[in-house]
C-alpha positions as CSV (number, residue, x, y, z in Angstrom):
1,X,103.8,98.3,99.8
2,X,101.2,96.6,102.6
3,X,97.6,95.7,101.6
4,X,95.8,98.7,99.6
5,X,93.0,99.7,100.4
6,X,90.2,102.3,100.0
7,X,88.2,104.5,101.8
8,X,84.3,103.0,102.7
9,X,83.3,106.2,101.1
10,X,83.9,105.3,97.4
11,X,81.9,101.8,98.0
12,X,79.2,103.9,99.3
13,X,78.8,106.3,96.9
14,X,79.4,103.6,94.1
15,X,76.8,101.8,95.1
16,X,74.8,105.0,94.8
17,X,75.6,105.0,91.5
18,X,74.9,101.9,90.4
19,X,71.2,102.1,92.3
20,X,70.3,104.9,89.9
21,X,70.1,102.4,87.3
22,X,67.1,100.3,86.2
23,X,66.3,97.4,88.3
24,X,67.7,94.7,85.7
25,X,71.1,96.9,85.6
26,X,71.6,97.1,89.1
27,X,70.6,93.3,89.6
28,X,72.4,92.0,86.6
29,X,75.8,94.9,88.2
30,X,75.4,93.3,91.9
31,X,75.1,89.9,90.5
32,X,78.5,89.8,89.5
33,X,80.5,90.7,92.5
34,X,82.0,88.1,94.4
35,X,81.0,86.3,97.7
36,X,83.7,87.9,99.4
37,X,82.1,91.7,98.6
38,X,78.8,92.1,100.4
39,X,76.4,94.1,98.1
40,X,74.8,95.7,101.7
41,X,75.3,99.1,102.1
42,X,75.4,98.0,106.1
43,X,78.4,96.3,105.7
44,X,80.2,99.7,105.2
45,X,81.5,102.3,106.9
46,X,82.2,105.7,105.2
47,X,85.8,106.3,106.8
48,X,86.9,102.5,107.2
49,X,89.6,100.8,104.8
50,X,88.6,98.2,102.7
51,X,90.4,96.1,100.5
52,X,91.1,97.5,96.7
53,X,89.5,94.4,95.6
54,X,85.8,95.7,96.8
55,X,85.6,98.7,94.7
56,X,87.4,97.6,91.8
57,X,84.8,94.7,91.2
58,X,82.4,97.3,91.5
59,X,83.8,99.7,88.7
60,X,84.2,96.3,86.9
61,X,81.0,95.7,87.2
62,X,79.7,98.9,85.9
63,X,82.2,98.6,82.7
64,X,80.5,95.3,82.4
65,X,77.0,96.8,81.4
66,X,78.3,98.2,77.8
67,X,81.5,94.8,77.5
68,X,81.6,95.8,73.6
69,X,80.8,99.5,73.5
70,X,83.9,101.0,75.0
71,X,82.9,104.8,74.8
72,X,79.7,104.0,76.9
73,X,81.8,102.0,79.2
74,X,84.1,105.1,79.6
75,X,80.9,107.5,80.0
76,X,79.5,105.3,82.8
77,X,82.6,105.0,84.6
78,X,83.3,108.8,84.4
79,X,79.4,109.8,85.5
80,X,80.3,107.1,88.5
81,X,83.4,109.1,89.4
82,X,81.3,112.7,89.0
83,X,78.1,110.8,91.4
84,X,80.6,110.1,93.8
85,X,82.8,113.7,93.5
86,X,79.2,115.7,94.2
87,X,78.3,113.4,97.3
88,X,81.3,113.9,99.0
89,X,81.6,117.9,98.5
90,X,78.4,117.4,99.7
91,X,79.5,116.5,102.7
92,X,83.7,116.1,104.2
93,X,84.5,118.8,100.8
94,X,82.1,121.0,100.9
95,X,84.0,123.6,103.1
96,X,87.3,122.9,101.3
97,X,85.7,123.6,97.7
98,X,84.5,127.1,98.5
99,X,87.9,128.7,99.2
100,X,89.7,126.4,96.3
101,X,90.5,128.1,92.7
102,X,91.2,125.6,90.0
103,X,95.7,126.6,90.5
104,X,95.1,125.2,94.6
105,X,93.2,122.0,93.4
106,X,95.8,121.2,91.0
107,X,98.2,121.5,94.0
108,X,95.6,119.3,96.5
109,X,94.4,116.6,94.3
110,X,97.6,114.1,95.2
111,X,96.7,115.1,99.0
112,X,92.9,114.5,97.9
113,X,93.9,111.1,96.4
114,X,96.3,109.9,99.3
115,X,93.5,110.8,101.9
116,X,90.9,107.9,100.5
117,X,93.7,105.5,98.5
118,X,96.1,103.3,100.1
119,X,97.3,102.2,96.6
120,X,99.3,104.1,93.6
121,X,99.9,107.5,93.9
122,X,98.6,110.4,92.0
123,X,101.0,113.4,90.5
124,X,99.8,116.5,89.0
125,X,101.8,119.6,86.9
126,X,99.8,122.3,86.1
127,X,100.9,122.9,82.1
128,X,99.7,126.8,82.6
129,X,96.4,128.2,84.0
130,X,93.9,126.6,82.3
131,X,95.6,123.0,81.7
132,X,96.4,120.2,84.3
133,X,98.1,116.7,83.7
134,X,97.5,114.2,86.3
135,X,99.1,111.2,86.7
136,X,98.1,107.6,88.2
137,X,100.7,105.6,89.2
138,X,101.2,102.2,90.3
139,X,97.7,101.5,89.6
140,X,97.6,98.4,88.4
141,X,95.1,96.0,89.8
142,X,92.9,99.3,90.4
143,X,90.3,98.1,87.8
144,X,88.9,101.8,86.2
145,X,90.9,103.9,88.5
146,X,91.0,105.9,85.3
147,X,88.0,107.3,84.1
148,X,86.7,107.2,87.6
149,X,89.1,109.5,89.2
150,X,88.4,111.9,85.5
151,X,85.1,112.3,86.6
152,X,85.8,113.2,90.0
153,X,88.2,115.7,88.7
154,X,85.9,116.9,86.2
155,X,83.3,117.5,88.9
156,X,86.0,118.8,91.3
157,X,87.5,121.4,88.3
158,X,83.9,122.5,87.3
159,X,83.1,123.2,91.5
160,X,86.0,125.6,91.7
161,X,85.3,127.9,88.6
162,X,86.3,125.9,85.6
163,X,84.3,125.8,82.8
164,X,84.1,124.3,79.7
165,X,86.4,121.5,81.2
166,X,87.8,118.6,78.7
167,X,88.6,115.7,79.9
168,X,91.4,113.1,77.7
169,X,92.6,110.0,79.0
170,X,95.5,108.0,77.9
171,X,96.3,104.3,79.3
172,X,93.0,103.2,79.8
173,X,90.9,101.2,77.9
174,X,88.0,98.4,78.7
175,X,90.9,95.6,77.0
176,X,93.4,97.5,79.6
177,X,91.6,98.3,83.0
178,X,94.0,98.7,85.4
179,X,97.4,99.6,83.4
180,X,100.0,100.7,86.2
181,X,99.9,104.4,85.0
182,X,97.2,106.5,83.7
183,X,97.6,109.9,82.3
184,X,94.3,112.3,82.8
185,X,94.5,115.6,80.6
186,X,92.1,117.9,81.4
187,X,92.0,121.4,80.0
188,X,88.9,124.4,81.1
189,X,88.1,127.9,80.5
């Protein structure tokens, strides 16, 4: 596989995210990253490729904030994926979610995946009308990819009718951040 990358998008919104926080968390979140990731929003570009690396330290970085409180990790994480799900149909999806139904997401979220991630893959089976299985693959070194993409699904789900939609991850966890496949189970009403 050549270099993986990500959309700018992701960065952008991520860094969204994390400026929602207090002041301490978001200097104590930016703090961390490494001199080779800028923390200015200027050195992005929504639609450029950036290396994997610069949005996995930042998902790192969120986990970081709750390093011993695993559900809290997962909930931040997850909220990150939503914040960053609800700015883009804001914008590029906005058009696409109004004529989706919950049966043609589950059939577009690998396309949806592959458009912003030159890394892993993403499978999906619908299980029956109210129940999707997605799949990460060949994820490793995608710190979070996991609960991230969950809340963007969540958010995606809920945006074309679902309700009541549950969320269960499998392969994740803050002592396993990037496992090379994570299952998302999410079932709605």
């Amino acid at each position: 596989m050549g270099q993986e990358v990500i959309r700018g998008y992701l960065i952008l919104g991520c860094m969204d995210y994390i400026d929602s926080f207090k002041e301490a968390d978001r200097e104590r979140m930016y703090s961390t990253l490494p001199d080779d990731v800028s923390s200015e929003r200027s050195a992005y570009d929504k639609m450029a490729w950036y290396p994997l690396k610069t949005i996995s330290v930042l998902y790192d970085a969120i986990a970081k904030l709750h390093p011993n409180d695993e559900a809290k990790a997962y909930d931040a994480l997850r909220n990150c994926g939503t914040f960053i799900a609800e700015a883009a149909t804001n914008s590029f999806l906005k058009l696409l979610m109004r004529v989706m139904t919950p049966a043609v997401f589950c059939k577009k979220a690998p396309d949806l995946w592959a458009r912003d991630n030159r890394c892993g893959r993403m499978e999906t089976e619908q299980v029956d009308e109210r129940h999707l299985v997605t799949h990460l693959r060949d994820v490793e070194g995608y710190l979070h990819a996991g609960p991230v993409a969950g809340g963007f699904g969540v958010f995606a789900l809920r945006s074309v009718g679902a309700k009541d939609v549950e969320l269960k991850i499998s392969g994740w966890s803050l002592a396993t951040p990037c496992p090379a496949e994570v299952r998302l189970d999410m079932t709605w009403r």
